[in-house]
C-alpha positions in Angstrom: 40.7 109.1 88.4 41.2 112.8 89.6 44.8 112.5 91.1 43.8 115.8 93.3 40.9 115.0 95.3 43.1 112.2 97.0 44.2 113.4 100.4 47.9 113.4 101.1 47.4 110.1 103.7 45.3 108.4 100.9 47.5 109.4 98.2 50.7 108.3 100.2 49.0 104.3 100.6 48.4 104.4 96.9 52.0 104.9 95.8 53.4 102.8 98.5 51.3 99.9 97.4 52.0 100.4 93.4 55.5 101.0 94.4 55.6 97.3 96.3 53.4 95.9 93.4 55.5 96.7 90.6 58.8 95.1 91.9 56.5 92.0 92.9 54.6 92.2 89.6 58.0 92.2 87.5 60.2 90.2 90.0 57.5 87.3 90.7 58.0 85.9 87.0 61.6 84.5 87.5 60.7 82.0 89.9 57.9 80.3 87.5 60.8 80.7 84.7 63.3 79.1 86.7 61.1 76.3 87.6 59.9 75.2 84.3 63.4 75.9 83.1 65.1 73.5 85.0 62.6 70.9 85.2 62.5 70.9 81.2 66.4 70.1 81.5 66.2 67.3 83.1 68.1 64.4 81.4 69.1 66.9 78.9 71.3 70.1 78.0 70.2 73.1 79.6 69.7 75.9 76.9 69.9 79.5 78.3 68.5 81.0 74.9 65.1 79.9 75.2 65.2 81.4 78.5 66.4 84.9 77.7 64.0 85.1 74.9 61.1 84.2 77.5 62.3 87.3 79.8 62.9 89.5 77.1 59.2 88.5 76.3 57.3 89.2 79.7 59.5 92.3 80.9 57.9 93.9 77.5 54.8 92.3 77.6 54.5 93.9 81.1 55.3 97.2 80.2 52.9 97.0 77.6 50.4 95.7 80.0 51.0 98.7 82.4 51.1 100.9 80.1 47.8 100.6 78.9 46.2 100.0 82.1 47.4 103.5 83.0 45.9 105.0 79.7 42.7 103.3 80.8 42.3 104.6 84.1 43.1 108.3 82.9 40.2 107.8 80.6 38.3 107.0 83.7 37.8 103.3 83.8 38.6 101.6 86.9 41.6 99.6 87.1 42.6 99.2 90.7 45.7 97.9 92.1 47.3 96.9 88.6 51.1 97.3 88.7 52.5 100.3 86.5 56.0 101.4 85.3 55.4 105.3 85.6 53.7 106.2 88.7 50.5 107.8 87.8 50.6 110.9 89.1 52.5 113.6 86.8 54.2 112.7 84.0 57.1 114.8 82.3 55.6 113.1 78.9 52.2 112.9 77.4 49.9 110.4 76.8 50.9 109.8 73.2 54.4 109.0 74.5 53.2 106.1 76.8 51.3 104.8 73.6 53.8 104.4 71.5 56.4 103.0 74.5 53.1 100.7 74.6 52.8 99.3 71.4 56.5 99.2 70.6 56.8 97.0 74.0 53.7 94.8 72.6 55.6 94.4 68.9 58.2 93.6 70.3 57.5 90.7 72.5 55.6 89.5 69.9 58.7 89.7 67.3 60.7 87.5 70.4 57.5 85.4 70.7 57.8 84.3 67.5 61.6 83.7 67.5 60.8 80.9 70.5 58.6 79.7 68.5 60.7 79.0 65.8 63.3 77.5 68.3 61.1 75.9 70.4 57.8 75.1 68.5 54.9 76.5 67.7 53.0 74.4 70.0 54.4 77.6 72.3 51.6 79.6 70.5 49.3 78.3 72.5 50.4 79.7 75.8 51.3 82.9 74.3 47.5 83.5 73.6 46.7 82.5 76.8 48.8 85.0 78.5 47.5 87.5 76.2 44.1 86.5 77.1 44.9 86.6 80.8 46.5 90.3 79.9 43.2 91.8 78.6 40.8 90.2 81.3 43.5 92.6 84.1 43.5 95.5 81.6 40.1 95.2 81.1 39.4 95.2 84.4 37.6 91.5 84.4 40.1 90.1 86.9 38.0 92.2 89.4 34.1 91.5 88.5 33.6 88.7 91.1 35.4 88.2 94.3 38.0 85.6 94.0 38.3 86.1 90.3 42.3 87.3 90.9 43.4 84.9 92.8 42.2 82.4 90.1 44.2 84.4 87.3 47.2 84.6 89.9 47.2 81.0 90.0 46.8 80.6 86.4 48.9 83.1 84.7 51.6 83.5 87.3 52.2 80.0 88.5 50.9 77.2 86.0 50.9 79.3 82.8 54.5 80.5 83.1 56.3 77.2 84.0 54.4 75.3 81.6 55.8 78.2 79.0 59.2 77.6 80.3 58.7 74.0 80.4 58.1 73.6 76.7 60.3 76.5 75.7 63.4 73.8 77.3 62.1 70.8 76.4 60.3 71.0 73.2 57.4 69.0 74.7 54.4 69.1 77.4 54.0 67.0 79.9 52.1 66.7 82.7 55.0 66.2 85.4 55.3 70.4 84.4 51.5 70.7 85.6 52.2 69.1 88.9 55.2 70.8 89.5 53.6 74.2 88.6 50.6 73.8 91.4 52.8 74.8 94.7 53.7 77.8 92.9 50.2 78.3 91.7 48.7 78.3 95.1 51.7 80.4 97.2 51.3 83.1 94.3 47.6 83.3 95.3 48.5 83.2 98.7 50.4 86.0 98.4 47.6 88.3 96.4 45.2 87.3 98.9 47.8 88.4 101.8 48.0 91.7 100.0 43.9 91.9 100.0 44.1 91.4 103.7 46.5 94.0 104.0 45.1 96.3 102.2 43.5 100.0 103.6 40.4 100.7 102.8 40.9 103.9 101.2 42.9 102.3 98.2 39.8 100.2 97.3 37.3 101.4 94.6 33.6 101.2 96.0 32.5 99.6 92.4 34.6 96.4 93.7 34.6 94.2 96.2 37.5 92.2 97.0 37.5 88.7 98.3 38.2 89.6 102.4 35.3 92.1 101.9 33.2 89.5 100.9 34.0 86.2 103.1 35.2 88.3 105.9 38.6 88.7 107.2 38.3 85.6 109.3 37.0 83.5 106.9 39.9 84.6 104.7 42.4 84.1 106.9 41.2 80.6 106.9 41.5 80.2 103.1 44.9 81.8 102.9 45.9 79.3 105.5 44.8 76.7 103.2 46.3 78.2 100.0 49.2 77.7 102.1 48.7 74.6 102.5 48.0 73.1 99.8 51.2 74.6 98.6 53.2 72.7 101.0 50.9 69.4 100.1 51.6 69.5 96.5 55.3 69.4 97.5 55.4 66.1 99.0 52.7 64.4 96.9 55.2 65.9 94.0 58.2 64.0 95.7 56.2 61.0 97.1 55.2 60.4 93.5 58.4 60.4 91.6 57.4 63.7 89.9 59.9 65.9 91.2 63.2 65.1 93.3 63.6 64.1 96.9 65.6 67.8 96.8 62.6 69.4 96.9 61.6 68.3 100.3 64.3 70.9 101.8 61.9 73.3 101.4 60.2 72.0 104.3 63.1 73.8 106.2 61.2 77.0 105.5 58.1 75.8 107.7 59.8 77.0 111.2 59.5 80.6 109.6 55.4 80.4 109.6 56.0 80.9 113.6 58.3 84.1 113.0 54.9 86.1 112.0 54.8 85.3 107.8 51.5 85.7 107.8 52.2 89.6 107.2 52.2 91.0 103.7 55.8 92.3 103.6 56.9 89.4 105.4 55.1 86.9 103.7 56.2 88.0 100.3 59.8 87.6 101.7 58.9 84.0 102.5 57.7 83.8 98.9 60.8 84.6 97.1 62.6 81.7 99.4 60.3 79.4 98.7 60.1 79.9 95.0 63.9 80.6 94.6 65.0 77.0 97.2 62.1 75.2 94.9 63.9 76.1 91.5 67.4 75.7 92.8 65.8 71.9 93.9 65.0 71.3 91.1 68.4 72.3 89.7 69.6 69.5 92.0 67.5 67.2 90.5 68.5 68.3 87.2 72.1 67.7 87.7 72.4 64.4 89.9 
């Protein structure tokens, strides 16, 4: 991508929105962590180590991931909207720099993956090539061949991969409670990526993709972001009415008198996000406990 034939307005949008998406991209993670964390300690000792190792693990598997993404669009692939450490204008570094920051961040979540496994299991392997599978498709640029195709790794990777992950890494064990648990998360993170969509100028987008509101129309995705919402919130009580998780997590049905305060806005929404995720953990920390 030639940085210079951008024009200052489009140029200004671009950063703004990698700015926004790199603290989402690198914040969004705890509240998966934190959910799987503490539902895995239930009826048992809560174990912090695990935990560390498993941030330790996606902050460098992220910078690794951004990394390389940046390295492919300078070689003129399209990778649009991915989330990246250094801004990709200029750099006071080269290229060869970034590699090796790359591949040093990739050995060495691997070298941390491998210690959770060792104090965890090795069944953990399994989600680690997941994520790493998940990884390549964004890098690759595969997350954006069909419409929709982001939201379904969203929902995957950043709300049932991750607090299954964290799940096991606690508990030593999977269990299907984990999966339930993990679905309202799965569905508000592509909520939120689909809010973004909306949001989104046209001037950031590539003309090679088109995104989901592009293709249904912006009413029609309105309506299906109103039903990711929902089904959110739906998962929360069948969780509850079901014995899956604890009667706790029905406070978070005191975030609903927000939706009339205008959370349907990207910034806004996003906000609404981190409350939900971060009253949903701290539930299930209740739970945990009594």
């Amino acid at each position: 991508m030639d940085w210079d034939s951008w024009s200052d307005m489009d140029k200004t949008i671009l950063k703004e929105s990698k700015n926004w998406f790199n603290w989402r991209y690198y914040g969004l993670s705890a509240i998966p962590l934190l959910v799987g964390t503490f539902l895995g300690a239930y009826g048992g000792d809560l174990r912090f180590f695990p935990l560390i190792l498993l941030v330790f693990i996606l902050f460098l598997g992220k910078t690794a991931i951004s990394i390389f993404a940046l390295l492919q669009e300078r070689e003129g692939k399209k990778i649009i909207y991915c989330p990246y450490v250094f801004e990709s204008s200029k750099l006071p570094f080269g290229d060869d720099v970034l590699r090796f920051i790359g591949y040093l961040s990739f050995i060495l979540s691997v070298i941390f993956g491998f210690v959770l496994c060792i104090v965890s299991g090795f069944g953990l392997l399994s989600f680690g090539i997941l994520a790493v599978v998940v990884a390549l498709a964004f890098i690759m640029g595969y997350g954006y061949v069909r419409p929709g195709v982001d939201l379904g790794l969203s929902f995957f990777s950043q709300g049932v991969l991750i607090t299954l992950a964290s799940y096991y890494a606690q508990s030593g064990n999977f269990a299907w409670s984990a999966l339930a648990v993990s679905l309202p998360i799965g569905f508000m993170v592509s909520a939120l990526v689909l809010r973004s969509e909306l949001a989104e100028k046209e001037e950031v987008f590539s003309e090679d993709i088109i995104y989901l509101p592009q293709y249904l129309g912006a009413e029609t995705a309105e309506r299906l972001f109103t039903l990711l919402f929902a089904l959110g919130y739906t998962f929360i009580v069948l969780n509850v009415f079901y014995g899956v998780s604890g009667f706790w997590s029905l406070g978070l049905l005191l975030l609903l008198p927000l939706v009339k305060k205008g959370i349907f806005e990207e910034a806004k929404f996003l906000q609404f996000y981190w409350k939900f995720g971060l009253i949903y953990a701290f539930c299930l920390l209740l739970h945990f406990t009594f």
